[in-house]
C-alpha positions, -999 to 999 in steps of 0.1 A, spaced: -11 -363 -627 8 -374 -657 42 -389 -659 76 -386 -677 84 -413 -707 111 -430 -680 85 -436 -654 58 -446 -681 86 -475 -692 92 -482 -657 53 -489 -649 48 -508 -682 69 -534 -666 46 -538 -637 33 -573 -630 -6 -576 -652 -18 -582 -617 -9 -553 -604 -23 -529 -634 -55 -557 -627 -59 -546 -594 -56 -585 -581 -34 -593 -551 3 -594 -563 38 -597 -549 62 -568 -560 99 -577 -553 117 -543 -551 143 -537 -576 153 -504 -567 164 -522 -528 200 -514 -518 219 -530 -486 209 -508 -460 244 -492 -454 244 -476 -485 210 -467 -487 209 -451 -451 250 -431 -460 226 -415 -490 196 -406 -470 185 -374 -460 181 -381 -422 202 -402 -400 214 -417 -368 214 -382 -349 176 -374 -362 165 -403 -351 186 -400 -319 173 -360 -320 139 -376 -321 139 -402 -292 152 -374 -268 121 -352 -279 98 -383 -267 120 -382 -233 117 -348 -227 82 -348 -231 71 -376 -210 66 -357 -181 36 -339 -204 19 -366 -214 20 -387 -179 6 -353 -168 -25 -352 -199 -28 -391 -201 -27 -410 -166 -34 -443 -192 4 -434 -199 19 -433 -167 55 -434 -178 49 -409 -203 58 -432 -232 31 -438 -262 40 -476 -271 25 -507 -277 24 -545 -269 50 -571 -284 24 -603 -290 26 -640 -294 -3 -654 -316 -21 -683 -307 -3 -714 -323 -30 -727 -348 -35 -687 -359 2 -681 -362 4 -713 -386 -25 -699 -402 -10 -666 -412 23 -680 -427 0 -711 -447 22 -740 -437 53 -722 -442 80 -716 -412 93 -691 -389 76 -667 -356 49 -648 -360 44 -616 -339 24 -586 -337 33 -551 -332 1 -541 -314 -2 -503 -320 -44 -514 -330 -45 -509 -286 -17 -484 -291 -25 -455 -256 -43 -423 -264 -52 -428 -298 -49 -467 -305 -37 -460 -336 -1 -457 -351 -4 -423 -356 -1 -414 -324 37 -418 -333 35 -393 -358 10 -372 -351 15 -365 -314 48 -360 -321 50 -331 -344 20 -317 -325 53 -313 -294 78 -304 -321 57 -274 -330 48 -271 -294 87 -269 -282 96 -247 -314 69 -218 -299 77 -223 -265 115 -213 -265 109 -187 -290 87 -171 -266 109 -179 -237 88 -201 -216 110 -225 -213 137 -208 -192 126 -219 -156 105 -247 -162 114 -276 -139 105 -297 -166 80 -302 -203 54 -311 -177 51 -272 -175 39 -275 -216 2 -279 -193 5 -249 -174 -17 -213 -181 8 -194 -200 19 -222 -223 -20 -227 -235 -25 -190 -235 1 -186 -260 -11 -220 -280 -45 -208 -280 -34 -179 -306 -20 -203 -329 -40 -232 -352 -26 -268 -364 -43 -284 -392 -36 -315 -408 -52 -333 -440 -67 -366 -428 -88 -400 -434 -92 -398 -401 -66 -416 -375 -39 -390 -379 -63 -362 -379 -73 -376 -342 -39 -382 -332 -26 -343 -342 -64 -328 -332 -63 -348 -298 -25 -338 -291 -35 -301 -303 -64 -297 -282 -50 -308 -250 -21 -282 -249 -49 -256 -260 -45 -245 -297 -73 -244 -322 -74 -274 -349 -86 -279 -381 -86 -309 -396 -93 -314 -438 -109 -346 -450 -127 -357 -485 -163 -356 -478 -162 -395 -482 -139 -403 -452 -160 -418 -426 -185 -404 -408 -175 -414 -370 -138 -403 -378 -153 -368 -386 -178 -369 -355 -148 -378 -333 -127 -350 -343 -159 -323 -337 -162 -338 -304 -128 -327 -295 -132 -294 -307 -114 -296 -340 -131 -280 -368 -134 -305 -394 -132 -293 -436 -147 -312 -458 -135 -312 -496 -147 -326 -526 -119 -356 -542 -101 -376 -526 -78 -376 -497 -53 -361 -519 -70 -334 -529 -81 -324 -494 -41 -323 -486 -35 -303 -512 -65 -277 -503 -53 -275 -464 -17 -272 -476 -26 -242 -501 -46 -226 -473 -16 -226 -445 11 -217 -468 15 -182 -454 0 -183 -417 24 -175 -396 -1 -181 -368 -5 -216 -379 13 -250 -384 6 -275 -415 9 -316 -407 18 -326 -439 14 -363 -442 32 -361 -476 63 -341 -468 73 -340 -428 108 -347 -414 90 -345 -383 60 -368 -388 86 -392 -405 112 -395 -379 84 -395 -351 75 -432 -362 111 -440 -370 115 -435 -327 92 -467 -328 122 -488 -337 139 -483 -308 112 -496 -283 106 -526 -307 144 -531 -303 139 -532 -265 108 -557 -269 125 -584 -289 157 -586 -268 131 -591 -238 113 -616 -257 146 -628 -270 144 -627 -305 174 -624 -320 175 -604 -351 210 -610 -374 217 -617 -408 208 -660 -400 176 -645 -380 155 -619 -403 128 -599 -390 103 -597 -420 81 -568 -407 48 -565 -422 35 -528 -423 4 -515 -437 7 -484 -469 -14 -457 -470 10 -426 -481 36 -436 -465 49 -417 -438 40 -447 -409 55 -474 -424 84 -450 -443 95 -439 -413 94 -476 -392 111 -488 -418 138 -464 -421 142 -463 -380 147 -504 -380 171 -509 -408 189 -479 -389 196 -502 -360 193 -538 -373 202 -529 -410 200 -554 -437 189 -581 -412 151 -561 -411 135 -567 -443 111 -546 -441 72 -557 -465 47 -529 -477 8 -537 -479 -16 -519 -496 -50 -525 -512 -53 -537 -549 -70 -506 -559 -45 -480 -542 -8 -498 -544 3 -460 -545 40 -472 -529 44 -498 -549 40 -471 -578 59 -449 -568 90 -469 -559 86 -488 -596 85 -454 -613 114 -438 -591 114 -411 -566 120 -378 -588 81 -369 -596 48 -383 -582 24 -408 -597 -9 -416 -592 -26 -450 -593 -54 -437 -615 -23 -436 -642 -25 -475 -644 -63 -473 -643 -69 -485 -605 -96 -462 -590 -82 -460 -553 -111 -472 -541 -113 -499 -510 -127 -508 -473 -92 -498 -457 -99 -462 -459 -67 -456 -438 -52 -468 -469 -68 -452 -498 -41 -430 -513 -37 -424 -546 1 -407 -544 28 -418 -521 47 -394 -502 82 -387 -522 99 -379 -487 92 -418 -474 97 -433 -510 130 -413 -514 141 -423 -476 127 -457 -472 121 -468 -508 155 -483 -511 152 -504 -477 119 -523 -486 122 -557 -498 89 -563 -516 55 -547 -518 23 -573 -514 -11 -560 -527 -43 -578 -513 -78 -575 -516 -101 -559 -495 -119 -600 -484 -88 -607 -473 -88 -581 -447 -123 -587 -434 -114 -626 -429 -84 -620 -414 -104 -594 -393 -127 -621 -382 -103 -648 -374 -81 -623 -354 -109 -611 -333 -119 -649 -326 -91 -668 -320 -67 -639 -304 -91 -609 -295 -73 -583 -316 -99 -559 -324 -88 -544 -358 -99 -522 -383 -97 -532 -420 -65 -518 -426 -51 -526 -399 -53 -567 -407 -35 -560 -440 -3 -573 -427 -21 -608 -423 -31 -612 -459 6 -603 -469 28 -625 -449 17 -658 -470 18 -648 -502 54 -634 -495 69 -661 -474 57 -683 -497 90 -671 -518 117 -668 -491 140 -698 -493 128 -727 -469 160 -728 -446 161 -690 -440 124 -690 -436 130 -713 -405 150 -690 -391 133 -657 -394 106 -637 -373 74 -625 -392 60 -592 -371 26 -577 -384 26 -542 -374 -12 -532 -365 -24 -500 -368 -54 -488 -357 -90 -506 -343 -89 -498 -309 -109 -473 -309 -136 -482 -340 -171 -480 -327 -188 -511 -318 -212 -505 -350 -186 -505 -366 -166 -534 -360 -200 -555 -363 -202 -547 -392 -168 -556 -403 -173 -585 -389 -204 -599 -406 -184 -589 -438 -156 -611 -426 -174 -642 -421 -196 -635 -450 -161 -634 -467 -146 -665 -452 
């Protein structure tokens, strides 16, 4: 993937850490107050609006498929640290430390859930009234009934995947009946493919890297009309389905009372793989809170694809292996070599900085989070941890007294117990 002479000049002036692949802080210079940046957007209010009543209408469904959900609403736990970890995470500086806990998040204990599930019930509701079905129903709890899964049964969703959004659309998919394929490079892990065959989903397996199996899946749906594509690149509705997050986290903070203003920040901390998840978070909390949410990308040192992308601009892709960085690191939720240009393009101009750490760093942090709170992560999920030091460290002392630090987990719930041994021996071996 090669890039124009502008975005060459642009990426030249990259910190040497950053081209290094060592842990770097990237302060954006392409962020705008969030007024402007939201009147210039290509969503708004009314999507996101659009996309919290979708998640109302549809909570009679999902009470019905999911009795862990009994109000029909897929959210997560506002958290308090433990004082001594909270004091660890900021390294002596100031300020409240919370955690968005979508790690334990229901159904899928992962943040795509947010995404994923949704788009599954856009593409759902789309079929439904075209057909008709929906004239009669009492309510969406009908979406379970025979002739909804007779009719989804002659239609196919398939998504490109590391692995958690693949088992957030394949789980959503195959509980309203369709068939599901799901497209994954032949490295991604092997429990993540095991647990999509055990739902039924036929998993695809290409050679590359999670880019590359996008691109194949993409290619191969273009003209199904009997099937629907989750692209994790390019998806108004996988986008705005995470952006609905902000309005429960709105709800949690004023029952916590937190007050969020332009004297009270929030800094939230989200974990970067293409982008979509944290894209669309961000987007949906500077749409209620603007510039008073400052919202902090993390990614690995050896797949900053965001940071990339923002730094070279939105108009064409780059890759990380332009800079020399080879994309590869133990937060395989995270290991994207291209951003999505539909998050950079909406979201780019609302994030405040973009820290890079190192794959140690997420195995202590790991550790120490299973130990002294009992947050059972995966690797990229702790990635928020490792950022919010290196990034408070530059946030003037007075404001930083003031302001709330929330680490948005993502996914760990779920990780077999093998598995999460094993991450952590590496973490204390890493401590």
């Amino acid at each position: 993937m090669g890039v124009s002479p502008e975005a060459a000049a642009r990426l030249s002036a990259l910190p040497p850490a950053v081209r290094r692949g060592e842990p770097a802080t990237w302060m954006n210079p392409g962020r705008r107050p969030a007024a402007d940046a939201l009147a210039d957007a290509e969503m708004g209010a009314a999507d996101l609006e659009a996309a919290e009543a979708r998640w109302r209408r549809f909570a009679p469904l999902l009470a019905r498929l999911f009795p862990e959900i009994e109000d029909g609403r897929i959210d997560s736990r506002l958290l308090a640290l433990p004082e001594a970890t909270a004091r660890a995470v900021v390294a002596g500086g100031s300020g409240r430390v919370w955690v968005k806990a979508d790690h334990d998040l229901p159904v899928t204990g992962c943040i795509k859930a947010r995404g994923g599930v949704y788009e599954v019930l856009a593409y759902a509701e789309r079929l439904a009234a075209g057909a008709g079905l929906l004239e009669g129903a009492a309510d969406y709890g009908a979406f379970a009934a025979a002739p909804f899964r007779a009719m989804f049964a002659r239609h196919v969703v398939a998504v490109g995947s590391t692995g958690n959004l693949g088992f957030s659309v394949g789980l959503m998919a195959r509980a309203l009946g369709f068939a599901v394929e799901v497209h994954m490079s032949h490295d991604a892990k092997a429990w993540k493919k095991e647990r999509l065959r055990a739902l039924g989903a036929a998993v695809i397996e290409h050679p590359g890297d999670y880019g590359s199996a996008v691109a194949a899946a993409r290619a191969a749906f273009a003209d199904r009309a009997d099937a629907h594509f989750v692209d994790d690149e390019d998806s108004r509705d996988l986008f705005l389905g995470y952006a609905a997050a902000a309005r429960d986290l709105r709800r949690q903070l004023a029952a916590a009372g937190i007050p969020v203003d332009a004297e009270h920040p929030l800094f939230v901390y989200l974990p970067c793989g293409v982008g979509g998840a944290p894209g669309g978070v961000a987007f949906g909390l500077s749409l209620l809170f603007g510039d008073a949410v400052r919202p902090v990308f993390v990614e690995p040192v050896a797949a900053p694809c965001m940071l990339l992308q923002l730094a070279a601009g939105p108009e064409h892709p780059v890759s990380v292996y332009a800079i020399g960085l080879d994309n590869r690191t133990a937060a395989d939720g995270l290991a994207c070599a291209s951003a999505s240009l539909l998050a950079a393009r909406a979201a780019g101009p609302l994030v405040e900085a973009v820290v890079t750490v190192a794959d140690d760093a997420l195995f202590r942090w790991l550790r120490r989070l299973w130990d002294e709170a009992g947050l059972r992560l995966e690797p990229s999920a702790a990635a928020g941890f490792a950022a919010v030091a290196p990034f408070a460290a530059g946030i003037d002392p007075g404001l930083a007294a003031r302001a709330t630090h929330l680490v948005w987990t993502t996914g760990g719930a779920h990780l077999p117990d093998a598995e999460f041994e094993a991450a952590l021996a590496r973490g204390r071996t890493a401590a």
